[in-house]
C-alpha angles and dihedrals in degrees: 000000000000094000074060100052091048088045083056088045091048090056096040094053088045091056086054095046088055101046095050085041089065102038091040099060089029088063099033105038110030144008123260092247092064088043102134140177082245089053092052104048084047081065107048085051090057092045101044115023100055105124098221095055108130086253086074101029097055125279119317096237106056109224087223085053105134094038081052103061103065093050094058142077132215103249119270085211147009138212093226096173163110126335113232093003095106103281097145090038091053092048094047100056091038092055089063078084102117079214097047123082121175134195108265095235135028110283117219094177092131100050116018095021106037095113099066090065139234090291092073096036092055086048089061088052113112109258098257128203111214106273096049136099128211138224153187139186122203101154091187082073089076092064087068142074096183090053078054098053088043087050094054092041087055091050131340101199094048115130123249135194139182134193117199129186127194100294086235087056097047097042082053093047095050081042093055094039091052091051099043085060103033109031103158085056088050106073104137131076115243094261093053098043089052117032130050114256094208101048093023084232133134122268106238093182099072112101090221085054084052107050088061082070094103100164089049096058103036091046083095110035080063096047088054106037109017129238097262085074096046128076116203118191136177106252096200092055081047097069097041094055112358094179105082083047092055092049090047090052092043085059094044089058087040092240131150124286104261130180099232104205101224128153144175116269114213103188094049103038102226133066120281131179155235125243133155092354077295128119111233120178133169111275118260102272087064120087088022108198104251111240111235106261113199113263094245086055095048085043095057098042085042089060092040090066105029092089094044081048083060105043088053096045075055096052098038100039102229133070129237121213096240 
């Protein structure tokens, strides 16, 4: 009866997921006029397919829900950003510090869970010894001012840290996850999904187009919180070197200094690491091999973000080499 009841809980918060989902990015990201069949299932996608939502992590209401509380602690930091820049990548490998635990799955608390309380979101929290800090990801909080207020409200001097990638990388990346799990939906090339084919533009109504607008979205997160509590890294020199990133981010937390064993994985193309004498990567639909786009197409993607690049090395202070 109760594995009933959480299954009930599960659809219902689904429903809601995908309701906010869709007023959310049709206020915020475009405007109801360019509102499409394309756009929407954009955003079902968004809402629904996401490996870490609560239907493929275990129920969202823990049956051990009330003994778990008082083991666990409300995270010291958390991983707000950006979607298919690294971000599981990033929490994996820092979390090779003997010091660093991280929820299992991405959050949301603070956008698609908020409802059910602090209680619930605290029951979810890795069970910590003393000496230990906690830590989520859910890269979808960054698209969001009022997930930045909540989060202030919830704790002003919490840690924050972002990841972003070249905007062209990342719009290819969400491109080539969304086909590799739709791909029935998925009928067009890149260039075709992405850029008019009458004016040869971008087109700035798609939600994925959107989402590689990083001064945009953090604006806010640094008006509320300040740039000395959030860390903001390149995700593409990330994942040529991710050392000097995982130092930068121990001294962020204010953790020990610790040799992280990671390699380069030839085989695989991408860094993996060492735990427990053990080889862990990434699974397979990670560092997904980009197609070859035609150089007219990468130009004009390429134009399309060069302006919103320089207003973020602006914001930000520092440039990245995208």
């Amino acid at each position: 009866m109760m594995q009933k009841h959480l299954r009930i809980i599960n659809y219902l918060v689904i429903v809601g997921i995908v309701y906010r989902n869709i007023a959310f990015y049709k206020s915020k990201l475009w405007d109801s006029d360019h509102t499409s069949v394309d756009n929407i299932v954009d955003i079902l996608f968004d809402a629904v397919a996401d490996e870490n939502y609560c239907l493929h992590g275990g129920p969202c209401v823990p049956e051990n829900y009330v003994s778990m509380y008082k083991s666990q602690s409300y995270p010291d930091a958390i991983i707000i950003g950006c979607k298919k820049c690294g971000t599981k990548a990033l929490i994996e490998m820092m979390c090779l510090h003997p010091q660093l635990k991280a929820l299992r799955n991405e959050g949301h608390y603070f956008d698609n869970f908020y409802a059910l309380g602090d209680y619930w979101y605290k029951s979810r929290m890795p069970i910590l010894a003393e000496h230990e800090v906690a830590i989520e990801k859910t890269p979808s909080y960054m698209l969001s001012r009022r997930t930045a207020e909540r989060i202030y409200n919830f704790n002003p001097d919490i840690k924050l840290i972002v990841i972003l990638r070249n905007p062209v990388d990342r719009l290819i990346s969400d491109y080539l996850q969304k086909q590799a799990r739709y791909p029935k939906a998925v009928i067009h090339s890149v260039g075709e999904t992405y850029i008019r084919n009458k004016t040869n533009t971008v087109d700035e109504t798609k939600v994925h187009v959107q989402k590689g607008l990083y001064a945009k979205q953090l604006k806010p997160w640094l008006e509320i919180f300040g740039s000395k509590s959030i860390l903001i890294e390149d995700g593409n020199a990330f994942t040529k070197d991710p050392l000097p990133t995982l130092k930068r981010a121990q001294q962020f937390l204010g953790l020990k200094p610790h040799n992280n064993h990671v390699y380069f994985n030839k085989s695989k193309g991408f860094h993996c690491w060492l735990q427990n004498s053990q080889t862990n990567c990434l699974s397979d639909g990670k560092g997904r091999k980009h197609p070859k786009i035609p150089s007219q197409q990468m130009d004009i993607l390429k134009s399309y973000y060069t302006k919103p690049n320089e207003d973020l090395f602006k914001m930000i202070g520092k440039r990245f080499d995208w």
